[in-house]
Residue frames as a rotation matrix with the C-alpha (Angstrom) as fourth column:
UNK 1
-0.098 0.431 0.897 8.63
0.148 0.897 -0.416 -15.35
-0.984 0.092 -0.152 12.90
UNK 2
0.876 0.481 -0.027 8.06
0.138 -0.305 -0.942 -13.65
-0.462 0.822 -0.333 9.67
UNK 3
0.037 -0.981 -0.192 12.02
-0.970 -0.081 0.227 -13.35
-0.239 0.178 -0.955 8.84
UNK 4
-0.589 -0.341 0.732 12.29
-0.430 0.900 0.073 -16.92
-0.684 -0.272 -0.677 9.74
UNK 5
-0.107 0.848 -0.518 9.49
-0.178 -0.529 -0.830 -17.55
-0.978 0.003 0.208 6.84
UNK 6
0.710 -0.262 -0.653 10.71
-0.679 -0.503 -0.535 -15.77
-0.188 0.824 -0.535 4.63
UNK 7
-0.191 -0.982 -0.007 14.18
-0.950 0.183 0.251 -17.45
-0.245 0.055 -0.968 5.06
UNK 8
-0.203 0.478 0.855 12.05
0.193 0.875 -0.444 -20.80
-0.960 0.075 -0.270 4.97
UNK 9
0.729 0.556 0.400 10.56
0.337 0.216 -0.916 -19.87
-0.596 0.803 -0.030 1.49
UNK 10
0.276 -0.815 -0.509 13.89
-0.287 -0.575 0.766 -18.39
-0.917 -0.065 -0.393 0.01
UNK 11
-0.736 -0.615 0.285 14.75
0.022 0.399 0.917 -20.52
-0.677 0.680 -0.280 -2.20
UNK 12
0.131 0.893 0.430 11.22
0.870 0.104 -0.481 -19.54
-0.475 0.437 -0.764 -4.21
UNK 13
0.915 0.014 0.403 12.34
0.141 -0.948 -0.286 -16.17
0.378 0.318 -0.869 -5.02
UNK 14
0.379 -0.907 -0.185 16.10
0.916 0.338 0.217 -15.39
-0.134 -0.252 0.958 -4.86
UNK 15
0.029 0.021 0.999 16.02
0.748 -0.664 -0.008 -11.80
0.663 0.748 -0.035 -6.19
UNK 16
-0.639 -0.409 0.651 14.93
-0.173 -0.749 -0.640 -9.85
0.750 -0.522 0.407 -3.36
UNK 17
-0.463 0.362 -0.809 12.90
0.825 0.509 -0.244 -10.26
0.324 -0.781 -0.535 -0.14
UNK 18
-0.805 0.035 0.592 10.40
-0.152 -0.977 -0.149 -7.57
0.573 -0.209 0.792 2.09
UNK 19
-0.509 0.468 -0.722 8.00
0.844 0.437 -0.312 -7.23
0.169 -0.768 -0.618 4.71
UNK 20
-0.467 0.377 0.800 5.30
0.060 -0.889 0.454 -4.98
0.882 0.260 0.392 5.68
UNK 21
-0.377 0.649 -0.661 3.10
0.911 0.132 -0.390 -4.12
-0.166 -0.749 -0.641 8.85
UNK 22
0.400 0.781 0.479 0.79
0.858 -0.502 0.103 -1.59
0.321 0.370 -0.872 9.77
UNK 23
0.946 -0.221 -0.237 1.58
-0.183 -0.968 0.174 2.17
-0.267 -0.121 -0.956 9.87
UNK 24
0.026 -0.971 -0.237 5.50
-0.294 -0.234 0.926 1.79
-0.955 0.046 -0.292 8.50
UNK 25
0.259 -0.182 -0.949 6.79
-0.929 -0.314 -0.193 2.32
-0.263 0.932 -0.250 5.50
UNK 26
0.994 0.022 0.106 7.26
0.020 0.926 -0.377 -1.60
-0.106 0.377 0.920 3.80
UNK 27
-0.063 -0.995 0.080 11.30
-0.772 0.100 0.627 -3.07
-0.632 -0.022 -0.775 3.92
UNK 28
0.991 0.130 -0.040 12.39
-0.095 0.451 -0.887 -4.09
-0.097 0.883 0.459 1.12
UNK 29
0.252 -0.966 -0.062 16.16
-0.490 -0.183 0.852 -5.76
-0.834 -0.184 -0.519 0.49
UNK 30
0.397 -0.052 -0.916 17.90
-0.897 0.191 -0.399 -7.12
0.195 0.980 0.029 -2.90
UNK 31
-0.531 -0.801 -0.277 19.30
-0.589 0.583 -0.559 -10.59
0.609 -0.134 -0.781 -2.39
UNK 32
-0.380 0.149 -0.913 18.66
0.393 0.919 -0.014 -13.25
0.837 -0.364 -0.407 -0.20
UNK 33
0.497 0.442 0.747 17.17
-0.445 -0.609 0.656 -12.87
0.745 -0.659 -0.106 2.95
UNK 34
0.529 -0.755 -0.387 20.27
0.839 0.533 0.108 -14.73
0.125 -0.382 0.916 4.61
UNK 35
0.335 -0.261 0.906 21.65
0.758 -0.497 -0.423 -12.11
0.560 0.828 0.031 3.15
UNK 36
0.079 0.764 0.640 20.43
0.076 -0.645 0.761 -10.04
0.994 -0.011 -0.109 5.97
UNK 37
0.224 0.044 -0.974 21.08
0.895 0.387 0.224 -12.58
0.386 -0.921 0.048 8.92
UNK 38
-0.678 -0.574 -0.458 23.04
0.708 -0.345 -0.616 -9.44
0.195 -0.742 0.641 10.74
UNK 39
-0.860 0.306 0.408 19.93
-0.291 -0.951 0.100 -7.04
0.419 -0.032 0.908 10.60
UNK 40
-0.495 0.720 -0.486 17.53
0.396 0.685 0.611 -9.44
0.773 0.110 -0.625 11.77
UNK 41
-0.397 0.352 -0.848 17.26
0.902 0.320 -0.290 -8.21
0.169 -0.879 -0.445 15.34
UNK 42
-0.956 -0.204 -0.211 17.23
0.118 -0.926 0.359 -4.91
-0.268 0.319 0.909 14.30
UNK 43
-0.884 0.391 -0.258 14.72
-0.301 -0.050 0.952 -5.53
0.359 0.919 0.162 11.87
UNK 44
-0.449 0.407 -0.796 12.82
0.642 0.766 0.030 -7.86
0.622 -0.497 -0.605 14.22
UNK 45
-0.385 0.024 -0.923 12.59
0.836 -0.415 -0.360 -5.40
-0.392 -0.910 0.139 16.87
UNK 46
-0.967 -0.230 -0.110 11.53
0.114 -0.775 0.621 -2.45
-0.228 0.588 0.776 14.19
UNK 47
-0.814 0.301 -0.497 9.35
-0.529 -0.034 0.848 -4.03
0.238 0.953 0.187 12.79
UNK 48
-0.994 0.077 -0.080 7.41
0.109 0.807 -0.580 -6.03
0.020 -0.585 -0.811 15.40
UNK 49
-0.643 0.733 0.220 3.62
-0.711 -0.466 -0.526 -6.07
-0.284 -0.495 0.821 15.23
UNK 50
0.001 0.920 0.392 0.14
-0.636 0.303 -0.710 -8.06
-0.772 -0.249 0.585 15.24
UNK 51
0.745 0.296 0.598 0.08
0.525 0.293 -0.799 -8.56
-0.412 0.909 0.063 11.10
UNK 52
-0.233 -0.665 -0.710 2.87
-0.591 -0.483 0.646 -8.43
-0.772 0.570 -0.280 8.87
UNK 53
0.841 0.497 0.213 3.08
-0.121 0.557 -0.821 -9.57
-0.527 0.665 0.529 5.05
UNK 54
-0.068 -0.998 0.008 5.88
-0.261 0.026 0.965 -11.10
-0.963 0.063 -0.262 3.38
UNK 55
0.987 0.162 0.016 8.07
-0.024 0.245 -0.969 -11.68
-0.161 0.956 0.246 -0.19
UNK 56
-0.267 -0.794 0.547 10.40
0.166 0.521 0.837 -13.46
-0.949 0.315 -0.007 -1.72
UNK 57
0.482 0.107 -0.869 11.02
-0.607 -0.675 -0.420 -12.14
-0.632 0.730 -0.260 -5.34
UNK 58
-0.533 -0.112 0.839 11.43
0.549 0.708 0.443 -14.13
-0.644 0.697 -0.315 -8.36
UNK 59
-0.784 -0.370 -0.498 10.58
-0.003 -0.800 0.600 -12.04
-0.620 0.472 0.626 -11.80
UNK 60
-0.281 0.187 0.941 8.53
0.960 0.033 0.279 -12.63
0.021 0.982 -0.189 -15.02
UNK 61
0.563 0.495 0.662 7.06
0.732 -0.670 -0.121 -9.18
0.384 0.553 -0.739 -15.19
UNK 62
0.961 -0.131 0.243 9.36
-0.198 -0.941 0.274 -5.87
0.192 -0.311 -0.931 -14.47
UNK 63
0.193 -0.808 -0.557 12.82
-0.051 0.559 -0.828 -5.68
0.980 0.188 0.066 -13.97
UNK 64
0.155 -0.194 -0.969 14.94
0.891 0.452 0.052 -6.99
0.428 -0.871 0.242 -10.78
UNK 65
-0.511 -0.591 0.624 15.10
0.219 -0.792 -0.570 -3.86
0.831 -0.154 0.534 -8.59
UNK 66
-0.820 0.318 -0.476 13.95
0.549 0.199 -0.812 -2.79
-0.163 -0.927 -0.338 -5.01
UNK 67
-0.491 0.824 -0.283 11.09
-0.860 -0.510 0.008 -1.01
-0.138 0.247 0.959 -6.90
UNK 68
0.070 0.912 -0.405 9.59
-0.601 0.362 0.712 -3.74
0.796 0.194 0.573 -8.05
UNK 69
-0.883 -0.182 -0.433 10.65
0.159 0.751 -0.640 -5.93
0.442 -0.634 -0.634 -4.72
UNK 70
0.142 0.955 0.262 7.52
-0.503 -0.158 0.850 -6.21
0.853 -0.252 0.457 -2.68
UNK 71
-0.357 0.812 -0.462 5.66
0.673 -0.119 -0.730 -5.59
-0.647 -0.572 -0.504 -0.48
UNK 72
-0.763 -0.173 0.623 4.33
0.302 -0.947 0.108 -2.94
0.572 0.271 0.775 -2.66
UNK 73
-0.140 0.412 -0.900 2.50
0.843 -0.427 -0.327 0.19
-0.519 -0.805 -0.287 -1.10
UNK 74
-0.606 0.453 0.654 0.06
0.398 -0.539 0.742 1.84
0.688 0.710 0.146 -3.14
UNK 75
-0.034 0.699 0.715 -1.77
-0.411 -0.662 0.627 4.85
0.911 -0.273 0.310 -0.18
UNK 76
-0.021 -0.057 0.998 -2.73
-0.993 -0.114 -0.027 2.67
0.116 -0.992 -0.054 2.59
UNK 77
0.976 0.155 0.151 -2.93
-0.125 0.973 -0.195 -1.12
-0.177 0.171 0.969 0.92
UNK 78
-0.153 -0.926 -0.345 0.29
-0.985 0.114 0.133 -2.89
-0.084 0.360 -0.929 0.79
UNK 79
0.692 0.678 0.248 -0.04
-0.572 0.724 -0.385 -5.96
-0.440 0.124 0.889 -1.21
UNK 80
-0.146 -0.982 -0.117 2.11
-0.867 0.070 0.493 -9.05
-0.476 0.173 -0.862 -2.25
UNK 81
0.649 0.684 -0.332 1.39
-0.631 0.241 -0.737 -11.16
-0.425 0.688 0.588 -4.96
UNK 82
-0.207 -0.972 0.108 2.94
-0.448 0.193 0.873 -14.26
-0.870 0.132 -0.476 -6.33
UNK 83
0.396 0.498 0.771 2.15
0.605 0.490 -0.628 -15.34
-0.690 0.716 -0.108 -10.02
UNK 84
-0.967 -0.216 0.135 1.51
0.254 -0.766 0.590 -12.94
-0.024 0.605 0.796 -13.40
UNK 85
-0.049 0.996 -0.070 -1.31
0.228 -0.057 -0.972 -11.51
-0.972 -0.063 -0.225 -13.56
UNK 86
-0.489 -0.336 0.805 -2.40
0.810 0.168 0.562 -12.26
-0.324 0.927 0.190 -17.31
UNK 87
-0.035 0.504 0.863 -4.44
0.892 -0.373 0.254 -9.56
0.450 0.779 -0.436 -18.08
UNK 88
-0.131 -0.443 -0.887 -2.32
0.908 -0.412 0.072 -6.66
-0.398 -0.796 0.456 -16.76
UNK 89
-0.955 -0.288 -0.074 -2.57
0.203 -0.812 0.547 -4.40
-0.218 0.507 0.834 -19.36
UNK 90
-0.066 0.937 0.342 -6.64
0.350 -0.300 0.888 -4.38
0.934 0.179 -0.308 -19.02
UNK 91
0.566 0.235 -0.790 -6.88
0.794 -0.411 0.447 -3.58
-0.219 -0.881 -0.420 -15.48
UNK 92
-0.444 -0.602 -0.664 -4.22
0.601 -0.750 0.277 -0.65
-0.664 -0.276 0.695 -16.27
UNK 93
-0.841 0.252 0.479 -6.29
0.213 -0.660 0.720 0.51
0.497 0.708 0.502 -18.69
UNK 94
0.166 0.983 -0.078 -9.03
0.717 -0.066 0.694 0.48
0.677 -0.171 -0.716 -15.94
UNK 95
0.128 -0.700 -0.703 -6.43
0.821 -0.323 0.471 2.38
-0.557 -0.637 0.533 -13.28
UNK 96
0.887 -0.043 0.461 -6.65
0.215 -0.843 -0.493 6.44
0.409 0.536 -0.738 -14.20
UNK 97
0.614 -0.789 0.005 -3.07
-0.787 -0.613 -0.060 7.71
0.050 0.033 -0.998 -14.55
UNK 98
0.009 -0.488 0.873 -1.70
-0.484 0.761 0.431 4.36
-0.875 -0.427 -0.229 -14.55
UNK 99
0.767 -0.160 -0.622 -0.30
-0.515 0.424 -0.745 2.75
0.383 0.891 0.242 -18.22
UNK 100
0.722 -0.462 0.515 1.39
0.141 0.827 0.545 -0.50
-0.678 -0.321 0.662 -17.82
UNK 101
0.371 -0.662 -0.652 4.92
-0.754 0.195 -0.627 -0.66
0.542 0.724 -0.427 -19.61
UNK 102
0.922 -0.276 -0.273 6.31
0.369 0.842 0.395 -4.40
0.121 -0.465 0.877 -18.73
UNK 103
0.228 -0.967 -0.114 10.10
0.546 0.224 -0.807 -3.01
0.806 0.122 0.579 -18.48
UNK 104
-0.516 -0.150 0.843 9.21
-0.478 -0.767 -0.429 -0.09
0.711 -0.624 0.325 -15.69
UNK 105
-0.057 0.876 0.478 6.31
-0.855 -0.290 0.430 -1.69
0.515 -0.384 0.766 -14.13
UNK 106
-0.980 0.170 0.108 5.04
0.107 0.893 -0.436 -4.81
-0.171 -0.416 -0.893 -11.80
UNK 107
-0.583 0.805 -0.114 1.97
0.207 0.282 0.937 -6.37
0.786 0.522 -0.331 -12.67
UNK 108
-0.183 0.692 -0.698 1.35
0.903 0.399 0.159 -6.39
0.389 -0.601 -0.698 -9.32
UNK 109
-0.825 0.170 -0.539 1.60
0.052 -0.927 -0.372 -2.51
-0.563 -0.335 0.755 -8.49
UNK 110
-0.683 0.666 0.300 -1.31
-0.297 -0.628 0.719 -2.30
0.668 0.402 0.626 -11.04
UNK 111
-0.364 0.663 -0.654 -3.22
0.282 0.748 0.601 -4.68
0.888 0.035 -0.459 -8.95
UNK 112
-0.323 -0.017 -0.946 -2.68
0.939 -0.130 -0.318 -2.84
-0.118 -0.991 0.058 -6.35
UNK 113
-0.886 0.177 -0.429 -3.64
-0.163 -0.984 -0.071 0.66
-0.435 0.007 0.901 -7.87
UNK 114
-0.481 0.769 -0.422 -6.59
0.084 0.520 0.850 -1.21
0.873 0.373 -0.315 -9.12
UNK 115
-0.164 0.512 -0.843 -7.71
0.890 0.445 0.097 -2.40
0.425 -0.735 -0.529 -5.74
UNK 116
-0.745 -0.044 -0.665 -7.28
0.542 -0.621 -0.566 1.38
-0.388 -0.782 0.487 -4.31
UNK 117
-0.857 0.423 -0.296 -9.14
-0.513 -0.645 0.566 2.86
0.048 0.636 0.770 -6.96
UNK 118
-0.194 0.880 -0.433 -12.13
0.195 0.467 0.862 0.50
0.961 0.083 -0.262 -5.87
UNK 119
-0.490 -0.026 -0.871 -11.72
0.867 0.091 -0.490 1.40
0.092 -0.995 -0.022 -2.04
């Protein structure tokens, strides 16, 4: 259901695509999630569980790569985020060990090393 979703919101983010549940490591693919059609059951069947979060990738902050694709997974929070967050480069200054550079970075990974650093 969460493939099927995705594949529904697709055309919102064209870049790259990923999914998360609990206790596994977050899939993440470049491209379409059509893209994909032949791993589905695979992927389905992997990946099957209670609560899962999805993304569809579309840019403004970081560049296009399966680092920044999301889910991201920052310890035990994996978090997906669609927007900019405008004031990215305060919260990284609130985030010890964690300096925002817009060409390496996703706004949202700070938000997410934010949010751990409050857990």
């Amino acid at each position: 259901m969460l493939i099927d979703s995705l594949r529904a919101l697709q055309h919102r983010g064209q870049e790259a695509w990923g999914i998360a549940v609990p206790n596994k490591t977050p899939l993440k693919k470049m491209g379409l999630v059509s893209a994909s059609a032949s791993e589905f059951k695979k992927i389905s069947e992997e990946y099957s569980s209670f609560a899962a979060i999805g993304h569809v990738r579309y840019s403004t902050i970081g560049k296009s790569n399966l680092h920044n694709a999301q889910p991201l997974k920052v310890k035990d929070l994996c978090v997906a985020h669609n927007g900019t967050i405008s004031n990215v480069e305060e919260l990284s200054n609130m985030v010890g060990g964690c300096s925002f550079t817009p060409q390496h970075a996703s706004d949202t990974l700070v938000v997410a090393q934010r949010l751990v650093s409050l857990i």
